[in-house]
KOLTOR-188393 format. One record per residue (C-alpha): chain; z, y, x; residue in three letters; residue number from 1. Coordinates in Angstrom, 2 decimals. Layout:
% residues N
 cadena      c3      c2      c1 residuo num
      A       Z       Y       X     Ala NUM
...
***
This chain:
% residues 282
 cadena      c3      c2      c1 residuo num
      A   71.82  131.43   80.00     Unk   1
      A   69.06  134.09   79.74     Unk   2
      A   65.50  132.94   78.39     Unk   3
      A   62.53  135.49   79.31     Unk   4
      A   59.02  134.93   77.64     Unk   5
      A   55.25  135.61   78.18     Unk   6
      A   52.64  135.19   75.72     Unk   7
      A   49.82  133.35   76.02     Unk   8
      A   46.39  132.88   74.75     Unk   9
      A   44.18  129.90   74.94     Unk  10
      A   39.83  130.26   73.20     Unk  11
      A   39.37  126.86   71.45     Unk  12
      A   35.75  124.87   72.26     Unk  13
      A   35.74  122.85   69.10     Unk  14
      A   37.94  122.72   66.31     Unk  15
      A   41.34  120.70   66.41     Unk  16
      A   41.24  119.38   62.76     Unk  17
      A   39.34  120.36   59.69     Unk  18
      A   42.25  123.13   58.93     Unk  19
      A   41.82  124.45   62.20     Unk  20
      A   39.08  127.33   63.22     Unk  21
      A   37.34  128.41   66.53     Unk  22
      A   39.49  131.78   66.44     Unk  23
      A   41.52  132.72   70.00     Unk  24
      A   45.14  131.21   69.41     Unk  25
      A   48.46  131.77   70.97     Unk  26
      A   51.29  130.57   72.12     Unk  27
      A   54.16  131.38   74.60     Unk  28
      A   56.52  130.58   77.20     Unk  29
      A   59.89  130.32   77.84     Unk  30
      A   61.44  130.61   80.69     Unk  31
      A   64.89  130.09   81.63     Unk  32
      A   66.92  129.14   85.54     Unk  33
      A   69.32  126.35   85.31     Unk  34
      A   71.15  125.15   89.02     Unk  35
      A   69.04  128.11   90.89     Unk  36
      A   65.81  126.49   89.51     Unk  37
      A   63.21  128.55   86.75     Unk  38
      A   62.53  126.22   83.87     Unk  39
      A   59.86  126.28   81.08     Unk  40
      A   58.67  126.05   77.84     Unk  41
      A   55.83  125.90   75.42     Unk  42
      A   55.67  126.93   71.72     Unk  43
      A   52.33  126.75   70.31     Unk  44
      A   52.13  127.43   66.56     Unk  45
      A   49.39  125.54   64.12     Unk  46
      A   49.31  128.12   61.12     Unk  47
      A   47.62  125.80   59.08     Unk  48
      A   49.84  123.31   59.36     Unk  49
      A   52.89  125.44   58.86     Unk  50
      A   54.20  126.70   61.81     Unk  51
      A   55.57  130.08   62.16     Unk  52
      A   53.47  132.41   64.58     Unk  53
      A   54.70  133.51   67.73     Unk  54
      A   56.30  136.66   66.51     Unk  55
      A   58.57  134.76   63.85     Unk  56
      A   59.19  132.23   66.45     Unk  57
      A   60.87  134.64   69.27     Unk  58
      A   62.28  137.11   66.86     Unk  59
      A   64.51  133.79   65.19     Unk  60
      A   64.64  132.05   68.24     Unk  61
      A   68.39  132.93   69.38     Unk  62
      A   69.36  131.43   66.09     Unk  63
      A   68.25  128.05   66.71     Unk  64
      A   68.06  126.95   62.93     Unk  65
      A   64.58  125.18   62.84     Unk  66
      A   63.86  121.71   64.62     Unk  67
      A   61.28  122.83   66.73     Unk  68
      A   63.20  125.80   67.90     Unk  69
      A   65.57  123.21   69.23     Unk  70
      A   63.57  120.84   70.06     Unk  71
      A   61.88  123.82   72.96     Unk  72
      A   65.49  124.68   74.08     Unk  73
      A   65.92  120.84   74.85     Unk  74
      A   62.49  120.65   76.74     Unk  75
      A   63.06  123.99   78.07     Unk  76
      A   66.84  122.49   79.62     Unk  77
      A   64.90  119.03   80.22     Unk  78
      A   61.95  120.43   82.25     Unk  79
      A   63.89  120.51   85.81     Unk  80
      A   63.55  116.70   85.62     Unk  81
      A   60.70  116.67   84.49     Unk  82
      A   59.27  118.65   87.50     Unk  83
      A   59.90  116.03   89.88     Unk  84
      A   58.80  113.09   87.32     Unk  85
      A   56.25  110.77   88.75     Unk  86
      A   52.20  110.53   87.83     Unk  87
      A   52.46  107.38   86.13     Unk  88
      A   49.24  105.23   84.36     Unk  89
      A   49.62  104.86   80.70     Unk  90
      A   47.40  103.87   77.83     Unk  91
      A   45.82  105.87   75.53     Unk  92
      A   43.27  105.83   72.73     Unk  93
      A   40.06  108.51   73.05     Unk  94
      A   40.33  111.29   70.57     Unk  95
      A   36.77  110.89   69.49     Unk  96
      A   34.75  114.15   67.72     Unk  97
      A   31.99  112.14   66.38     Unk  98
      A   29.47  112.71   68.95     Unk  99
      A   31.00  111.98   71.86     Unk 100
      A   30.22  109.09   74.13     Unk 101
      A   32.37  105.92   72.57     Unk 102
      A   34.69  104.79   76.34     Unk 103
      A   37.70  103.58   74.71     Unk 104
      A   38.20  100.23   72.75     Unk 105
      A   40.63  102.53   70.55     Unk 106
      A   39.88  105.81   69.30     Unk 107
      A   41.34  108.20   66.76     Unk 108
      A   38.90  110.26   64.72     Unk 109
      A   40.14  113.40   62.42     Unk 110
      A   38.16  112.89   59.29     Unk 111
      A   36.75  116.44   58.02     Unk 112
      A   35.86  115.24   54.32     Unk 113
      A   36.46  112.86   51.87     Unk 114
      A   32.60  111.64   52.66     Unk 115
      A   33.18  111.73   56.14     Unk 116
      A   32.14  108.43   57.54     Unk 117
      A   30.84  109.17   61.12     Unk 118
      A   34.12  106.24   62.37     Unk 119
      A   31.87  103.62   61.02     Unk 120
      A   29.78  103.49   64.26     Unk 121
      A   32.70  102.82   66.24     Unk 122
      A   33.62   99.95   63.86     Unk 123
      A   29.98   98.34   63.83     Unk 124
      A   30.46   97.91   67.25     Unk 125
      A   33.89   96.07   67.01     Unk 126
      A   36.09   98.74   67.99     Unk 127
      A   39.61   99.54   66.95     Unk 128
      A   39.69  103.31   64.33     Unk 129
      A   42.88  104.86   63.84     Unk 130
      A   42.06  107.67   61.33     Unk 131
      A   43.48  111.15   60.46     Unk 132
      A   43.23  112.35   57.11     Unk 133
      A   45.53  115.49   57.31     Unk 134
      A   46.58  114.73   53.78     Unk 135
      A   43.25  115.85   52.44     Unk 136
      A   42.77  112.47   49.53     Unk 137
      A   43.93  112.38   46.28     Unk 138
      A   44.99  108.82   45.00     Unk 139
      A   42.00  108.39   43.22     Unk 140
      A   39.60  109.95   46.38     Unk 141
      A   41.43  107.33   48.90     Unk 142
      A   40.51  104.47   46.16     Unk 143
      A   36.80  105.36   46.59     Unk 144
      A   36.94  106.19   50.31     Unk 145
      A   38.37  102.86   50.78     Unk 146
      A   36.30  100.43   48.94     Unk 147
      A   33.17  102.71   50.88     Unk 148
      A   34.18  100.67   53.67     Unk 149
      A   32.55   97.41   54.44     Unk 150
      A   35.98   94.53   53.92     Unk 151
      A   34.58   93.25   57.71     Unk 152
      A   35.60   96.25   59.32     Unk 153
      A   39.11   96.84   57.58     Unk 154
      A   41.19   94.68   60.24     Unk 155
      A   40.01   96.97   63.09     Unk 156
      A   41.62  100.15   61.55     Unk 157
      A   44.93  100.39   63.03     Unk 158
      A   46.12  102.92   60.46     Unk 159
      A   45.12  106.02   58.33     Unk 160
      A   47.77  108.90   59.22     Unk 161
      A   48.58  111.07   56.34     Unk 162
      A   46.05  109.80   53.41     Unk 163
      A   47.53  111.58   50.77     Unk 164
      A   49.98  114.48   49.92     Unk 165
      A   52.04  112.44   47.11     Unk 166
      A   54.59  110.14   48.95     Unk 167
      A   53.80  106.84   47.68     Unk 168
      A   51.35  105.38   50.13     Unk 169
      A   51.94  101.48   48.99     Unk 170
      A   49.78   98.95   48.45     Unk 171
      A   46.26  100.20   50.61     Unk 172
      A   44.02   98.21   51.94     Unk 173
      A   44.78   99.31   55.57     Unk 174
      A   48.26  100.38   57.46     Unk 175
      A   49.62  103.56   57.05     Unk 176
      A   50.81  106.44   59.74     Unk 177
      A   53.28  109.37   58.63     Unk 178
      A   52.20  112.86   61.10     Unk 179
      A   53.36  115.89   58.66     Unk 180
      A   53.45  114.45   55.19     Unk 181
      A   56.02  112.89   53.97     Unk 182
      A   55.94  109.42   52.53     Unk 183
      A   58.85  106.54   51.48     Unk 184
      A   56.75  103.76   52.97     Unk 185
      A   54.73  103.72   56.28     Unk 186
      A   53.59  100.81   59.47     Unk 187
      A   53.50  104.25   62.16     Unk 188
      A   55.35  107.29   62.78     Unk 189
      A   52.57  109.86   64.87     Unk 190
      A   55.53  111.61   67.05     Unk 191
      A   54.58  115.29   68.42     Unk 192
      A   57.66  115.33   71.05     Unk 193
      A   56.58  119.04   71.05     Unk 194
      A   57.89  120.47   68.04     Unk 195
      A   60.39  117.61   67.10     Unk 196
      A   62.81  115.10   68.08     Unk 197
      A   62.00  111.69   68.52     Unk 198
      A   62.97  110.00   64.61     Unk 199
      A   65.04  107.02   63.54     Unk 200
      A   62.82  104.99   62.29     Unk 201
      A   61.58  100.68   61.82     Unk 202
      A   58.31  102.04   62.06     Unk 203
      A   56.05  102.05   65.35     Unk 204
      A   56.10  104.96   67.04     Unk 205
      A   53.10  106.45   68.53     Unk 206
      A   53.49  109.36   71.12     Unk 207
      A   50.87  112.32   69.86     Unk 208
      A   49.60  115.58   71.86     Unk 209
      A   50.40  118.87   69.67     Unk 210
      A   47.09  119.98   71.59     Unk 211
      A   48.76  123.49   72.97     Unk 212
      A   48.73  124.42   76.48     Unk 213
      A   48.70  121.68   79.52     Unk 214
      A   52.64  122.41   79.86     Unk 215
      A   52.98  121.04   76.41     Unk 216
      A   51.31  118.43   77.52     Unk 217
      A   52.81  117.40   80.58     Unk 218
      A   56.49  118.07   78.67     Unk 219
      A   54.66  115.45   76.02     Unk 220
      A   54.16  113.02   78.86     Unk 221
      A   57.15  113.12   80.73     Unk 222
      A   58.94  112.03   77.44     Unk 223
      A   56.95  109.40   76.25     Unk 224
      A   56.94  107.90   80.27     Unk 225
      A   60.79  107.68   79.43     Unk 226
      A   60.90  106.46   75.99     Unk 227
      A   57.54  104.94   74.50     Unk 228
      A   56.93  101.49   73.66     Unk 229
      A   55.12  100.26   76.72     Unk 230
      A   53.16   97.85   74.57     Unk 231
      A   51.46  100.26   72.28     Unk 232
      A   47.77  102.61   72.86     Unk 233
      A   49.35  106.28   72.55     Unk 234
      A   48.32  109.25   71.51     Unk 235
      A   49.09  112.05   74.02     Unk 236
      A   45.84  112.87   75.39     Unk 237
      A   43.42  115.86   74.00     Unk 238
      A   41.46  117.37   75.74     Unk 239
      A   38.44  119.62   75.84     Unk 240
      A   39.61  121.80   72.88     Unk 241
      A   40.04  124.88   75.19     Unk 242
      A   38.59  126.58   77.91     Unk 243
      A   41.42  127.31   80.06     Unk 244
      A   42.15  123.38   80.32     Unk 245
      A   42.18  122.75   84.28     Unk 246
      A   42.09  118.28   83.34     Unk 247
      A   45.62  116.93   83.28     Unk 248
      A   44.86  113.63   83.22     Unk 249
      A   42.43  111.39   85.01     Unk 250
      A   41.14  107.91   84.91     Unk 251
      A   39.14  105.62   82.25     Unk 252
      A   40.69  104.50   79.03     Unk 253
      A   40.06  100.83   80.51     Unk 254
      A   42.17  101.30   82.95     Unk 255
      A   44.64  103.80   82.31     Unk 256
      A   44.87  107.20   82.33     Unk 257
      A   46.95  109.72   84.46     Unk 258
      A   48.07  113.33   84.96     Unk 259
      A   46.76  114.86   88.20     Unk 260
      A   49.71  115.85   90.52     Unk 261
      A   47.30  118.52   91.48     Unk 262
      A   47.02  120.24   88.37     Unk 263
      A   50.85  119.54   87.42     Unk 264
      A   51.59  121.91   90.53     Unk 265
      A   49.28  124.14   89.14     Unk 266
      A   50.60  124.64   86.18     Unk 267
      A   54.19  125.63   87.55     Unk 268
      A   52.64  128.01   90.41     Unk 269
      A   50.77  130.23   87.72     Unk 270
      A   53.95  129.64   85.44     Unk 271
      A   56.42  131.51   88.34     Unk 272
      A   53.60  133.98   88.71     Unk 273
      A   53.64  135.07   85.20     Unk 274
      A   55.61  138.21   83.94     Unk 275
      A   58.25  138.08   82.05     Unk 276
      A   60.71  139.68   79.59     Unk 277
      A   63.50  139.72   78.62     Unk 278
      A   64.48  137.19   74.74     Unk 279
      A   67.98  136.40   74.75     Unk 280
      A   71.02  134.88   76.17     Unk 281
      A   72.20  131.68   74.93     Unk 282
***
């Protein structure tokens, strides 16, 4: 099977976590045809959080040695079904900045510091935090940040994802989620279907958006439609952090959100109008 490629860029509108800047990034395609149909493919990188850049990814690609490598070359073979999946509701939690209009009873909120407390506004009004910490606390700055909070509010965070870098994250005061960090003990597993395979684990999963382009996206939804726990608020929807974002999904966090079938055959008409070259065979 040949695989062509064609870069991409995307200009960020606010930053995706407290690593992250407001820099132009980039990702690319890949594009392959399987049964007389052209399939595709997203890789975008997050340097900050280890990824290799584009050029590392494409020149190693053929190899097929890391994870995520794979993990595109099974979304890449995958994507023909997923072109004719159905626009489905789901529910999802808001990704909230801060300063944003509160219109979920669940959001998730990216702290930037160790003094960050802006998620205590949500919670003085009874409603549900999950909380990303990117692995910024040590043991002792998660002691502090924890007792900060007022012991009313603690039942209404649903976890805090990555708290610290060491991997013994027993005995907190709230639940615990595992994103890039490892850890022996954890309540969630935050699952990025972009750049991994779905894990064995007792743990709840919760479906996550790797916040790249709206194909990565889509991919992210058409796998979580087939395999999430219906029960559970996901993860999967960011948006506003670029400004070529045509709005994949629709619809109100109380009632469920959506992709646009619109916008879905958008994004495969400008993908079969894109020039490509040449990768590899495999």
């Amino acid at each position: 099977m040949d695989i062509y490629f064609s870069r991409y860029k995307l200009t960020p509108l606010k930053r995706v976590n407290r690593l992250s800047s407001l820099e132009e990034k980039e990702g690319v395609f890949l594009m392959a045809e399987v049964n007389g149909l052209k399939v595709f493919a997203d890789y975008f990188p997050h340097i900050p959080l280890g990824d290799s850049n584009v050029d590392q990814f494409l020149e190693r690609f053929h190899e097929q040695d890391e994870e995520y490598d794979r993990k595109i070359l099974h979304l890449l073979l995958a994507d023909g079904k997923f072109q004719k999946k159905e626009c489905k509701r789901f529910q999802n939690h808001q990704l909230w900045n801060g300063s944003e209009s509160l219109n979920s009873k669940l959001i998730k909120y990216k702290l930037f510091s160790t003094t960050d407390r802006a998620f205590l506004e949500p919670l003085s009004r009874g409603i549900r935090v999950r909380l990303d910490a990117n692995g910024m606390f040590s043991e002792e700055s998660l002691s502090i940040f924890l007792e900060s909070i007022p012991k009313e509010f603690l039942s209404l965070i649903d976890y805090i994802e990555d708290p610290i870098r060491s991997s013994h994250w027993k005995d907190l005061s709230v639940p615990t989620a595992r994103d890039f960090l490892n850890s022996e003990t954890y309540d969630y597993y935050v699952y990025k279907p972009n750049c991994e395979f779905r894990p064995e684990t007792k743990a709840k999963i919760i479906y996550s958006a790797y916040l790249g382009s709206e194909l990565g996206a889509w991919h992210t939804y058409c796998e979580m439609i087939d395999h999430a726990d219906s029960e559970l608020i996901q993860g999967i929807v960011g948006q506003g952090f670029y400004k070529e974002e045509r709005g994949l999904f629709k619809g109100e966090f109380s009632t469920g959100i959506y992709p646009d079938e619109n916008v879905v055959k958008n994004i495969y008409q400008e993908l079969n109008l894109r020039k490509w070259k040449k990768l590899c065979s495999i």
